[in-house]
N, C-alpha and C positions, 0 to 999 in steps of 0.2 A: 342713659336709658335705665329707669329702674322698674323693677315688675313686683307687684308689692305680693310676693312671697315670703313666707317668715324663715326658711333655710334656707343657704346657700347651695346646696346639691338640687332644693328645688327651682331655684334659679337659673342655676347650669342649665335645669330641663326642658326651662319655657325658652331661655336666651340661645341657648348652643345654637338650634335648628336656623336661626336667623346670623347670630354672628360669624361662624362657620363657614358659612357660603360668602359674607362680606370681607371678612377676608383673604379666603383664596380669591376673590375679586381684587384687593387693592393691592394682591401679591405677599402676604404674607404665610406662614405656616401655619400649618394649624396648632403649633405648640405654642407660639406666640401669640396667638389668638386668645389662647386658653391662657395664658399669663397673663394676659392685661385682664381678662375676667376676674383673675384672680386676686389681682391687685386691686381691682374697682372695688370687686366685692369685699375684702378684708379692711382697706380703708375709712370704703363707706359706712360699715357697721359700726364702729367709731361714733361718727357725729348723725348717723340717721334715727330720728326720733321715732321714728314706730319698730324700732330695735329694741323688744321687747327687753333684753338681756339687760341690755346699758339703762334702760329705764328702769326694772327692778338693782338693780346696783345702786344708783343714782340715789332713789326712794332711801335703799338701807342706808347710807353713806347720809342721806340728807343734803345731798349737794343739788342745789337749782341746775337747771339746765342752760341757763346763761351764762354761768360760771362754768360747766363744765368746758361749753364752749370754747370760753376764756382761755381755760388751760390746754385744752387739748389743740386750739388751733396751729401752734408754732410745730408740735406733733406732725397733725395733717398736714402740713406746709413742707417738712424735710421729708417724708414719706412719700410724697407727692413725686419729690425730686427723684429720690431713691429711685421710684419705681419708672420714672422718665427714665432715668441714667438707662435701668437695668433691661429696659424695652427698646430702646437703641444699643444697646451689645447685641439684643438676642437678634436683633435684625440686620446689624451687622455679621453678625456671625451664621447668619442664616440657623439660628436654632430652629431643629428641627426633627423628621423624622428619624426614630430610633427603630 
């Protein structure tokens, strides 16, 4: 799901009220909830092209964005895992309310 907001805290804003409720539905926490956003979101910013930030980089750098692709995909790929790994502990471990 992406909501084409240019900040991640305005992201939280529009997504919370919807994910939130989805998963105290599928039995998860709400802290866990909040981690995978978090993970979505820090990833995604990465290789999403209306990512204002990565775009002016890119420009200065003079790197295509088919290349950056190139390189950042093995990136996305073990970050990806990381962040599987790290979302099965928290739901193992029941991370949660503090």
């Amino acid at each position: 799901m992406y909501c084409f907001k240019k900040s991640g805290s305005g992201k939280a804003m529009a997504l919370m009220p919807l994910l939130i409720p989805l998963g105290d539905l599928i039995g998860l926490t709400r802290q866990t909830t909040i981690l995978a956003y978090q993970f979505g979101d820090g990833i995604s910013n990465m290789i999403w092209f209306t990512y204002g930030t990565l775009l002016i980089f890119l420009n200065y750098g003079k790197v295509p964005l088919q290349k950056w692709y190139k390189f950042v995909w093995p990136l996305i790929v073990t970050l990806f895992v990381v962040a599987v790994f790290f979302l099965m502990l928290a739901t193992k471990i029941n991370y949660g309310p503090f």
